[in-house]
C-alpha positions in Angstrom: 7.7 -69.8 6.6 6.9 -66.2 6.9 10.3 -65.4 7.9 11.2 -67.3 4.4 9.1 -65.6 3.1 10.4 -61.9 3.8 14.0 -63.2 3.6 13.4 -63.6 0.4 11.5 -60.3 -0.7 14.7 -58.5 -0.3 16.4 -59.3 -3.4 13.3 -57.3 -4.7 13.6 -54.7 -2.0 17.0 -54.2 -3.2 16.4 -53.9 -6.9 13.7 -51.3 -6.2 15.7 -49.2 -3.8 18.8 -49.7 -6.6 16.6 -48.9 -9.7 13.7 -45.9 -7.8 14.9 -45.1 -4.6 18.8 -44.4 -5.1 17.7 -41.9 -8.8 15.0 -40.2 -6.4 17.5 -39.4 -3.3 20.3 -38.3 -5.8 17.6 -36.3 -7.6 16.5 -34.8 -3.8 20.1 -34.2 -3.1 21.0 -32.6 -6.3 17.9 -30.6 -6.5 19.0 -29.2 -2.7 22.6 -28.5 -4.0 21.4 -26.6 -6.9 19.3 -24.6 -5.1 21.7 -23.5 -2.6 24.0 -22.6 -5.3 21.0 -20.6 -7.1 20.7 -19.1 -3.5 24.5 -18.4 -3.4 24.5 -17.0 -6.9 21.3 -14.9 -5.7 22.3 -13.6 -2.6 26.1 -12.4 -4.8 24.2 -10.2 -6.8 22.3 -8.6 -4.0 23.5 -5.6 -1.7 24.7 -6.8 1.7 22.4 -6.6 4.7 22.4 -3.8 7.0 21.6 -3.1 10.5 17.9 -2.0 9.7 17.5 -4.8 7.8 18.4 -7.6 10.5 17.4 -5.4 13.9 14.0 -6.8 15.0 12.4 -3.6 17.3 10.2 -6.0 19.9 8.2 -3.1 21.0 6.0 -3.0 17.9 2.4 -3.5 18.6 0.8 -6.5 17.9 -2.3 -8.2 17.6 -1.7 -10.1 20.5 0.7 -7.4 22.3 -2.4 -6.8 24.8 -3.2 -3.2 24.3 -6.4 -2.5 24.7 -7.1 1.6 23.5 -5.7 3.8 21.7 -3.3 5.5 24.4 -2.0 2.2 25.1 -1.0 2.2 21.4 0.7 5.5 21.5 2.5 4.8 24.6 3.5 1.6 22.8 4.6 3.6 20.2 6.6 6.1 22.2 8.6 3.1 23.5 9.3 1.9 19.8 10.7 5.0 19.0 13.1 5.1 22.2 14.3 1.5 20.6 14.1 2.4 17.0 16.6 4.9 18.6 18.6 3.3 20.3 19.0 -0.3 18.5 19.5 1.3 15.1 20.0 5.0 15.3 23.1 5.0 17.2 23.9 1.8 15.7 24.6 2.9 12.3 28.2 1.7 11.1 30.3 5.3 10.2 30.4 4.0 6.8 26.7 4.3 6.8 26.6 8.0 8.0 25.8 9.6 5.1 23.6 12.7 3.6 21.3 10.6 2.2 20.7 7.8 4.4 17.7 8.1 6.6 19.0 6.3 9.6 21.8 8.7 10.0 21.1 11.5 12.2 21.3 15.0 11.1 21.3 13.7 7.2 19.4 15.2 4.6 17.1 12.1 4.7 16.8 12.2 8.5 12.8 11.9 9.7 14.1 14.0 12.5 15.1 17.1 10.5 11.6 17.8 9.6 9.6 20.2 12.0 7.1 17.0 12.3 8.1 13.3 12.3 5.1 12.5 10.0 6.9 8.4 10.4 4.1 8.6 14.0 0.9 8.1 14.7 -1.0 12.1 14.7 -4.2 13.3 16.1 -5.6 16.7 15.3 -8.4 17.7 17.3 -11.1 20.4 16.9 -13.6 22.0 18.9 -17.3 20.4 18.7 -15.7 18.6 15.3 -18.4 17.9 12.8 -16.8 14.4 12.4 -13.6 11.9 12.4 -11.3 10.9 10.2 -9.2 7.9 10.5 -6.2 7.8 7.5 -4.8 4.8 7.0 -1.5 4.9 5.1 -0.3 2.3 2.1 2.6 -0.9 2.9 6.2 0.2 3.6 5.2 3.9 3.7 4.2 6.3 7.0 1.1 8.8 8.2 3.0 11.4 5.6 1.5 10.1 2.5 -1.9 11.4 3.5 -1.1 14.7 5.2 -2.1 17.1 2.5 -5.4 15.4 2.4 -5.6 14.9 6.2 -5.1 18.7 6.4 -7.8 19.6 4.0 -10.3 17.6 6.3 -9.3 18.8 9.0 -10.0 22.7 8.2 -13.5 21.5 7.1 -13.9 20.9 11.0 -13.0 17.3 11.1 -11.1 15.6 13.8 -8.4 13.8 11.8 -6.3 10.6 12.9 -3.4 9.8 11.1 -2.6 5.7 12.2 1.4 4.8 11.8 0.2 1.2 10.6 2.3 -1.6 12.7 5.4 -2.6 11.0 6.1 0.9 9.3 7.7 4.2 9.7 10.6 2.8 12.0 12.9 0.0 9.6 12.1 -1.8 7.0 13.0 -4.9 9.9 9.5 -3.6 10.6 7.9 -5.6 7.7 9.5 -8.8 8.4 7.4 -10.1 10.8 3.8 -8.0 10.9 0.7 -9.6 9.8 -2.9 -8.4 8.3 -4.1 -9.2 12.0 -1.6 -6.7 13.6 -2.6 -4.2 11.0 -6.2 -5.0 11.1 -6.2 -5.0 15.2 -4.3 -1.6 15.3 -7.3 0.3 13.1 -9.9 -1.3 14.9 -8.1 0.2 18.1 -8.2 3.7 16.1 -11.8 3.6 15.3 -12.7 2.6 18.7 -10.8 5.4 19.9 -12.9 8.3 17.3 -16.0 6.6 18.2 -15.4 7.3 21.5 -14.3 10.4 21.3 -17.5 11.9 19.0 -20.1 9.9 19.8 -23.1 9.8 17.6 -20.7 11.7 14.9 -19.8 10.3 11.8 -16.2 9.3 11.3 -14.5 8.6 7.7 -11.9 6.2 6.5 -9.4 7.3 3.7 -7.6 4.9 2.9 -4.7 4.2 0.3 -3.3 1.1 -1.2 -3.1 -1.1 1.3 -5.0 1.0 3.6 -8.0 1.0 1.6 -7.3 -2.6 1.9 -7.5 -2.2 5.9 -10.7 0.3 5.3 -12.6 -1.9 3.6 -11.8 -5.2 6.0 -13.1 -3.0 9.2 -16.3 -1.9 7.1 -17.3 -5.2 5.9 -16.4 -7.2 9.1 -18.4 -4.8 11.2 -21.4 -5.3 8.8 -21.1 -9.1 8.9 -20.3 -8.6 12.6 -23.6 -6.7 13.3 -21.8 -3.7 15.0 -23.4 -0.4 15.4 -20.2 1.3 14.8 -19.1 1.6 11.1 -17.8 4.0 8.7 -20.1 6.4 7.5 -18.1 7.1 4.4 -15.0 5.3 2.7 -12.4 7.6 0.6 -10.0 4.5 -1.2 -7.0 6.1 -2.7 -4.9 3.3 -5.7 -7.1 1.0 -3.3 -5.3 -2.7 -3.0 -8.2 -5.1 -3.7 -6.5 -7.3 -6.0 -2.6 -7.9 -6.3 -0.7 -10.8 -8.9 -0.8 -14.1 -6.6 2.6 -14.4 -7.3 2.8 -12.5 -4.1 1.5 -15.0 -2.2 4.8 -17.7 -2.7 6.8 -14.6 -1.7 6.9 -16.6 1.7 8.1 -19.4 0.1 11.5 -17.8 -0.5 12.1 -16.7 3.4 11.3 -20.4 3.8 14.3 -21.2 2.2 16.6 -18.6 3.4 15.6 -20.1 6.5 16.3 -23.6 5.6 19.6 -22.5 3.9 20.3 -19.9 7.0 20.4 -17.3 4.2 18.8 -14.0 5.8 19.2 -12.4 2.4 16.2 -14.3 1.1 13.7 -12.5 3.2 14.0 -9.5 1.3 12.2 -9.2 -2.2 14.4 -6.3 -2.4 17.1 -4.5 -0.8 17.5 -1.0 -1.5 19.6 2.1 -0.1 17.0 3.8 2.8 17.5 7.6 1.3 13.2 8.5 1.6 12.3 9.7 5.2 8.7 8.4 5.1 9.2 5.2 3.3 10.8 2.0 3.0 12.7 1.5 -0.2 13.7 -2.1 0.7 10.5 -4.4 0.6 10.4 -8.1 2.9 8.8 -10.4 1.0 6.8 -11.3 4.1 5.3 -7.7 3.5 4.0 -9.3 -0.4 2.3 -12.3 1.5 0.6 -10.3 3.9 -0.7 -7.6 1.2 -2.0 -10.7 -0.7 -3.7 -12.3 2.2 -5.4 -9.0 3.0 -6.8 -8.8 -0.7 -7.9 -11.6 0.0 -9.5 -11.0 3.4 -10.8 -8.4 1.9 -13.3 -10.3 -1.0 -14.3 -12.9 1.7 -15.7 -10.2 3.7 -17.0 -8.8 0.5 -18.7 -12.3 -0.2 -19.8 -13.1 3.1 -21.6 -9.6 3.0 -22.9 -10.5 -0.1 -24.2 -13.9 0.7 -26.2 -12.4 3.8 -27.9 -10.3 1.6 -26.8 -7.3 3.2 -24.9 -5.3 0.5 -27.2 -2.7 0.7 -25.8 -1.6 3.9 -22.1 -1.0 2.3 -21.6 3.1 2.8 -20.6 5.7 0.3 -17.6 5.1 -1.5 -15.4 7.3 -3.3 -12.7 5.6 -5.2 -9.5 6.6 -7.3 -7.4 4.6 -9.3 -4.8 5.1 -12.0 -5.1 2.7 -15.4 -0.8 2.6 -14.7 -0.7 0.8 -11.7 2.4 -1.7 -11.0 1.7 -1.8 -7.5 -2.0 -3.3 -7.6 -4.4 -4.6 -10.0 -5.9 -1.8 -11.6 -9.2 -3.7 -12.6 -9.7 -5.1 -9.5 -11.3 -2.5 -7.8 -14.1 -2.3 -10.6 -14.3 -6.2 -11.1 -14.4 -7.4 -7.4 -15.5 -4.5 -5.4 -17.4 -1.7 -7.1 -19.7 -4.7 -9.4 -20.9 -6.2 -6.6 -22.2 -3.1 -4.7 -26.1 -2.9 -4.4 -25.9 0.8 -3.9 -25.8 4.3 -5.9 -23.7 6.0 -3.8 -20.6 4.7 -5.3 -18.0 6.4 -7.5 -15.4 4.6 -9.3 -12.5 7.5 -10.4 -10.2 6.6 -13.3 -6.8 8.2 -14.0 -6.5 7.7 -17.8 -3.0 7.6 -19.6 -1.6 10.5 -20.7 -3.1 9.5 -24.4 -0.5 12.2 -26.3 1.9 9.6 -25.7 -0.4 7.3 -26.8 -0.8 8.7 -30.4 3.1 9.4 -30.6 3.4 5.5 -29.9 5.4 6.0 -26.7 3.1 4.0 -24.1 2.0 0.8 -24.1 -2.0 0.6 -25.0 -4.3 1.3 -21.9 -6.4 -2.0 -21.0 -8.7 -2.6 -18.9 -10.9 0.6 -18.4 -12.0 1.3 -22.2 -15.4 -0.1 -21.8 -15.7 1.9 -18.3 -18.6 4.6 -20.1 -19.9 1.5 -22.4 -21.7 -1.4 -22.3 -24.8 -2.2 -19.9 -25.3 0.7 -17.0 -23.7 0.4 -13.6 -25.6 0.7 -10.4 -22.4 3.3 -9.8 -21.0 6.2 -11.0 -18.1 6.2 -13.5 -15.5 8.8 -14.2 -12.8 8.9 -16.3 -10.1 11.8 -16.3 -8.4 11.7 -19.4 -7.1 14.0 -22.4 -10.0 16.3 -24.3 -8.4 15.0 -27.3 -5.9 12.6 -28.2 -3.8 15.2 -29.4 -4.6 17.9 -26.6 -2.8 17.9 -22.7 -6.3 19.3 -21.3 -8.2 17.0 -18.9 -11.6 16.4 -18.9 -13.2 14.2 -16.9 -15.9 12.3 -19.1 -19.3 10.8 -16.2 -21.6 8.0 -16.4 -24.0 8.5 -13.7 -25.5 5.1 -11.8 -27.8 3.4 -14.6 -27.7 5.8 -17.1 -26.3 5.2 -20.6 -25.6 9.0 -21.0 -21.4 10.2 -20.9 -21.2 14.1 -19.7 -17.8 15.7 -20.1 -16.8 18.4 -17.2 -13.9 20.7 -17.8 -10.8 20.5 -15.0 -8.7 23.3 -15.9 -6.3 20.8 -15.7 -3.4 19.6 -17.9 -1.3 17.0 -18.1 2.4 18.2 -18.0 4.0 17.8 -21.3 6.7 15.3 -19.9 4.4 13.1 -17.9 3.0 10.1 -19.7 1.2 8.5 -16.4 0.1 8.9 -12.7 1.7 6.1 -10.9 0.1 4.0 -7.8 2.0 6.1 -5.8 1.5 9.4 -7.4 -2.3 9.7 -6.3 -2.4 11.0 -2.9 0.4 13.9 -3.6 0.1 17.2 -4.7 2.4 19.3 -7.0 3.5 21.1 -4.3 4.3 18.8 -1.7 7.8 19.4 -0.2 9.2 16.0 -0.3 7.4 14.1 -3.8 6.3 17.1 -5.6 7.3 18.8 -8.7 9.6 21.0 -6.4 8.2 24.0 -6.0 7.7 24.0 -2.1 10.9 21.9 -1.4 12.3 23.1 2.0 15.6 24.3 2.2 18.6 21.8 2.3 16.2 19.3 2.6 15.9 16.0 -0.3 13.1 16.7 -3.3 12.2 13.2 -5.0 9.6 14.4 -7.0 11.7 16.2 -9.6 15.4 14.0 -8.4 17.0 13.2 -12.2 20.4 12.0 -11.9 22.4 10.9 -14.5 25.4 8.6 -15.5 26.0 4.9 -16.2 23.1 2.1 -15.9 24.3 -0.3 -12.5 25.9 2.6 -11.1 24.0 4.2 -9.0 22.2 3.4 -5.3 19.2 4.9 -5.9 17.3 3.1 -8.4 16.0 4.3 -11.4 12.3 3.7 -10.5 12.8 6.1 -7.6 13.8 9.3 -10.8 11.7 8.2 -13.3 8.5 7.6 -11.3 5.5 9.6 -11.3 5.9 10.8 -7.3 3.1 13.6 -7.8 -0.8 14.1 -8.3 -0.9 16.8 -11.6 -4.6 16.3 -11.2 -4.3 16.4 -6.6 -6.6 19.7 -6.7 -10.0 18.0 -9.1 -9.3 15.1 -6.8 -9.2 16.8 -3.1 -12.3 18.9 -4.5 -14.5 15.8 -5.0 -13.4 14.6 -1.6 -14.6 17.0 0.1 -17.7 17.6 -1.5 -18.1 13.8 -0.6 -17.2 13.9 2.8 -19.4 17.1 3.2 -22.5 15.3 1.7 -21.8 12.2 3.8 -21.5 14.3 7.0 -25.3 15.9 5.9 -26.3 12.4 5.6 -27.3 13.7 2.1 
């Protein structure tokens, strides 16, 4: 009977499978077809894949690579060079020798040209140093973008650590498989190492972008942690707190490169490698990671929070540009600086340049307009911005920590006539920086992309346009590096 009985459920079987489950698999199957052909279409469009691109360098440190100190990391490092060197390098295709490729040796854009490869790690000691400083660099960038500042703090008698974060300053391959924990493990490793080095000193983080990201991870995981050993001061720099989620499905379309055995698909872009100390090409792996660090970050923020012990958060110093397309601009207010218990803090805005503004050439500013309004802070506010609408002088207009009071301080600044915003990656340059600034100190036969305008047909061109029209350069580098080191100086006096 109950073999009758399931004899004669498949007529019904049947009509189910022939009326859902045959629409459902051609759906599945048409849906696959249409996205490999999206894929195809995609990957037609998009430069081709070169050897920095594909080359995976297995001697990067990772989280898990078992180094234990900080000479273990250099050594490390030493070795990835020697492969960088000899799996890429002397690699290169002829077709890809060119003047403006840096992976071409001897080229215009050749790391190696420079009198210091500022793509490693650095460590500048001092005798009896008053204290450390570790800078930690932004995603697909190198130990460069914080020289000027890392120089600065070093003549004021501190012992300065430059960390080349894992996955950067080598190829862009780099970013295609390094995680927050690698990145996260490697400054731990550098703190340790200043710790141990001055002990009972105070040691600094300045971080930008991303590396105010990893600054702000190792300060509030060693508060929740309980260590002894924490940053007296932080210095965050276009600080990455908060980025579009969007980034997060970035790994959703290596998954399907995968799937479709596409390698093309790993790469949210792929761009022609002419900057010495950065990455022009961007893995989309590198986009997941940044997201899961922001939001590392606010769980350590929350955890802190929730165990009462925000009070124990050190000074901050923090700079951000309203014109950000990197990170979210109002992050750093909304979900770090608003939950801080302290009045040690200092929240720096880079306003618009607002003659543009009144000549209806910029989008309107959002996000920051209420900065010096409303109900008082428990930290300071400052924002840089025109004396007028109408003038290019810069003031910078205060709100001090509960205080419903705006001063205005003079710069001696100005805006350059033909400058209508800072950029995220503007901030941590100065005007005369040889390689991003406005020219001035450019070495001789050597690439200036702070003032590069080339011109011609749209589509034409490798370089693109972002990389002319860009704000590379800090007009306003001197007010910020002052307040820095008046900072660091009152944080080293415990004052």
């Amino acid at each position: 009977m109950e073999a009758g009985m399931e004899h004669g459920d498949w007529p019904l079987l049947r009509h189910i499978w022939v009326r859902v489950g045959v629409p459902v698999l051609l759906m599945l199957m048409g849906a696959c077809i249409s996205l490999a052909a999206a894929a195809a279409i995609y990957i037609s469009y998009r430069p081709a894949l070169s050897i920095w691109h594909e080359t995976l360098l297995s001697d990067e440190f990772t989280a898990g690579a078992g180094v234990t100190d900080w000479q273990q990391y250099l050594a490390r490092e030493d070795a990835l060079f020697r492969q960088l060197d000899a799996e890429i390098i002397q690699r290169v295709p002829a077709a890809a020798r060119t003047r403006f490729n840096r992976f071409s040796a001897g080229s215009r854009s050749d790391p190696a040209q420079w009198p210091v490869n500022w793509n490693r790690s650095f460590e500048w000691t001092v005798h009896d140093a008053r204290f450390g400083v570790l800078l930690l660099h932004g995603y697909s960038d190198s130990p460069y973008s914080l020289r000027a500042l890392g120089e600065a703090l070093h003549a004021r008698g501190g012992q300065v650590l430059g960390l080349r974060i894992p996955g950067h300053g080598t190829a862009p391959s780099g970013l295609r498989l390094t995680t927050a924990e690698d990145m996260n493990a490697a400054v731990a490793l550098a703190m340790a190492h200043l710790h141990r080095e001055l002990p009972g000193k105070p040691v600094i983080i300045v971080g930008y972008s991303n590396g105010a990201a990893l600054a702000l991870h190792h300060t509030f995981a060693a508060i929740n942690a309980g260590r002894a050993e924490r940053p007296a001061a932080l210095v965050l720099i276009s600080p990455e707190v908060g980025i579009s989620p969007v980034a997060a499905l970035a790994s959703w379309q290596a998954w399907i490169g995968e799937i479709l055995g596409t390698a093309e698909l790993a790469w949210d872009s792929i761009e022609a490698e002419f900057d010495p100390f950065k990455y022009n090409s961007f893995a989309v792996n590198a986009g997941a990671q940044a997201y899961r660090m922001t939001q590392l970050v606010q769980a350590q923020i929350s955890a802190v929070a929730a165990a009462g012990r925000l009070k124990e958060v050190p000074p901050i110093l923090a700079f951000q540009s309203e014109a950000d397309a990197t990170v979210t601009a109002t992050a750093v207010k909304r979900e770090l600086f608003d939950r801080l218990e302290s009045d040690d803090a200092e929240l720096v805005l880079f306003d618009v340049n607002r003659v543009f503004e009144t000549e209806g050439l910029v989008i309107q500013p959002a996000g920051f307009d209420t900065a010096l309004a409303g109900p008082p802070h428990r930290y300071t506010v400052s924002i840089l911005t025109n004396r007028t609408p109408q003038d290019l002088a810069a003031v910078v207009r205060r709100r001090l920590p509960m205080a419903d009071a705006v001063t205005t301080e003079d710069t001696g600044l100005s805006w350059p006539r033909d400058v209508y915003s800072l950029a995220h990656i503007a901030l941590p340059f100065p005007p005369e920086d040889p390689l991003y600034g406005d020219g001035r100190a450019t070495r001789l036969n050597s690439l200036n992309l702070g003032r590069a305008v080339l011109r011609g047909e749209k589509g034409r061109l490798e370089i693109p346009d972002s990389a002319m029209t860009r704000q590379h350069w800090n007009p306003f580098y001197p007010y910020m590096e002052s307040r820095i080191l008046a900072f660091v100086d009152r944080a080293v006096s415990g004052r």
